[in-house]
N, C-alpha and C positions, 0 to 999 in steps of 0.2 A: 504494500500500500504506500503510494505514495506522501510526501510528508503533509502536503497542503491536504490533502484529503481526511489521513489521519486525526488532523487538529479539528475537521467537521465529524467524523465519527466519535471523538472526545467529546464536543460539545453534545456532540446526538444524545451520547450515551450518561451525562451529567444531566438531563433534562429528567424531572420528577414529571411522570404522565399526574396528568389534573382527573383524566378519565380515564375510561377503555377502550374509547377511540384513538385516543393521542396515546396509548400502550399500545396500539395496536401499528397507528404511524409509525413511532419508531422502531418499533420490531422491523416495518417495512423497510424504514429508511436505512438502519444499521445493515440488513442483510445486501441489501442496495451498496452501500457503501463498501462492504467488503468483496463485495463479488466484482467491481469494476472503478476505475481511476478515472471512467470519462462520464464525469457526474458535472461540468461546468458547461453553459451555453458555447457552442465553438461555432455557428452561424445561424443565421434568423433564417425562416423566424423559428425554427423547433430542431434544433440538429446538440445533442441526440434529442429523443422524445421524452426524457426525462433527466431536467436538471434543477442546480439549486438555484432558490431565491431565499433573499434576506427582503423584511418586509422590518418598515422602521413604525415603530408608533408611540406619535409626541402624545404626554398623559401632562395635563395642568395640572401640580401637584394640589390644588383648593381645592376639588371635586369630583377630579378623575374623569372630566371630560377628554374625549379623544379626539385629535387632529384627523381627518381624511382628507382624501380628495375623489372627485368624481371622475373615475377613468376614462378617459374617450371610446379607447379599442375592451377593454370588459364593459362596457356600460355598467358600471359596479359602484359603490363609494369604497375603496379601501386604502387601507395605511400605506403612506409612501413606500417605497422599497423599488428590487429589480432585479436581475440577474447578476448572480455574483460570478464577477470573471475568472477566467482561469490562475488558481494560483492564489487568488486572493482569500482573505480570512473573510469569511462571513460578515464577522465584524467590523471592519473595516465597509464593507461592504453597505452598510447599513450607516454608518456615517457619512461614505461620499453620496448617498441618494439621500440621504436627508438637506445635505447642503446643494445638491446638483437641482433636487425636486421642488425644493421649497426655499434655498436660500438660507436656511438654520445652519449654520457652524456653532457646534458645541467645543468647549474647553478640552484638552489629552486628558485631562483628569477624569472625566466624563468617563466610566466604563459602560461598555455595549455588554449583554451580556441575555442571551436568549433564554423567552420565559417561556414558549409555548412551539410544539413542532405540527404542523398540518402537511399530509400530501394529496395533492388536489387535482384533477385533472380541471383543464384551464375552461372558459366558458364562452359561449356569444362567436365576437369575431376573432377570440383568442383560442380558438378551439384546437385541439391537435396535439394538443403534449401533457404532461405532467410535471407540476412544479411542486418540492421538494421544501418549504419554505419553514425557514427560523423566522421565528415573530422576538422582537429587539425593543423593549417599551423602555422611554427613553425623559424624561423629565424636561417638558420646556414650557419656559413661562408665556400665558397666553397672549401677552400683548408685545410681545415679539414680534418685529416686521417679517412679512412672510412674502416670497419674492417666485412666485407659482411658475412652473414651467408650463405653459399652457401648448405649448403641441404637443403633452399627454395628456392633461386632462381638461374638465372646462371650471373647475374653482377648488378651492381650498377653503376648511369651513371647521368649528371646533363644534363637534356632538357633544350634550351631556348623555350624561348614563341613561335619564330620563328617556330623554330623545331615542336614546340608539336602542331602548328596551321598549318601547311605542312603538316604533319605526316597522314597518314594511320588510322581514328580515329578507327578503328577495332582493334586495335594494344596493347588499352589501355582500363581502366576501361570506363564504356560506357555513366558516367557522367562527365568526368573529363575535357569537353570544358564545359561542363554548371559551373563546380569549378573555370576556367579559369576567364570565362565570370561574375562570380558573385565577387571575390575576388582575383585575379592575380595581379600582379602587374599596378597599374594606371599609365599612367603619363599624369600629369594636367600643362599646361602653360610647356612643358620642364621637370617638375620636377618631382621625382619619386618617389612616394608614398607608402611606406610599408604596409606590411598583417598587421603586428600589429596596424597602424595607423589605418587603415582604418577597422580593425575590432570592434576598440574604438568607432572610428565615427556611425558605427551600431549599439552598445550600447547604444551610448548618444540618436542616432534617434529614438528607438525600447521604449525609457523610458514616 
């Protein structure tokens, strides 16, 4: 196994399944992983048929509203993100689409660190592959200038929980209540407990 690949099966396999769907992904994705090295887009639009994606999502730490955007080619709302190139760390990955997507540059100290794994076959006029995707919840404050790459999508907009738990779930990525539901924002006794916290505490539990 090659080494860039290795460091995405590490993360694979450091991820605490929220259900038994997402035990079920990554059983997928690890056996995936081990059984071949050409798991990164190497030309559009689907070459191979299944590769990885890093998917970024800004979380306001006051309420745990989520950042999307409205995809042109999925007709979808979902979290920034995109295919991670060959070679590249996931993570990394998920920082240059945050700033490429939306204009947000975060601080090095900023660690990326995936809360949730989905494997999806893609949908609409993205039809034809399989994407492999770490979901990356990321802490940015909501009145942050936000700088939209609009020949992907047509806005950029902050959902609350309310909203996105209302909302038309056809509307959005087709995992994004089970993301909700596994690492959204908590609140214990009143108080509100951040993605970064509680991604720690999955850590410490998973050890």
């Amino acid at each position: 196994m090659r080494s860039s690949v290795a460091a995405v099966h590490e993360l694979v396999t450091g991820l605490l399944p929220g259900d038994q769907l997402e035990a079920e992904h990554r059983s997928a994705a690890r056996r995936w992983l081990e059984s071949t090295d050409d798991v990164y887009r190497r030309a559009k639009p689907a070459e191979p048929p299944q590769h990885l994606v890093s998917y970024v999502v800004p979380v306001d730490p006051t309420d745990g509203a989520l950042l999307l955007v409205d995809h042109l080619k999925a007709g979808l709302w979902l979290p920034p993100g995109g295919h991670v190139d060959p070679d590249e760390h996931p993570a990394a990955t998920a920082r240059r689409e945050l700033h490429e997507e939306l204009g947000v540059a975060v601080g090095p100290a900023t660690t990326f660190r995936p809360a949730f794994l989905t494997v999806t076959p893609t949908v609409r006029a993205m039809a034809g592959h399989t994407d492999v995707s770490l979901w990356f919840p990321v802490i940015v404050d909501p009145d942050v200038p936000l700088v939209p790459n609009h020949g992907e999508f047509r806005e950029a907009r902050w959902w609350s929980l309310e909203q996105l738990r209302s909302a038309d779930p056809t509307r959005f990525d087709p995992h994004l209540r089970r993301f909700l539901d596994k690492v959204a924002m908590r609140v214990i006794r009143g108080q509100v407990v951040s993605l970064r916290m509680i991604s720690s505490a999955r850590s410490e539990m998973s050890r």
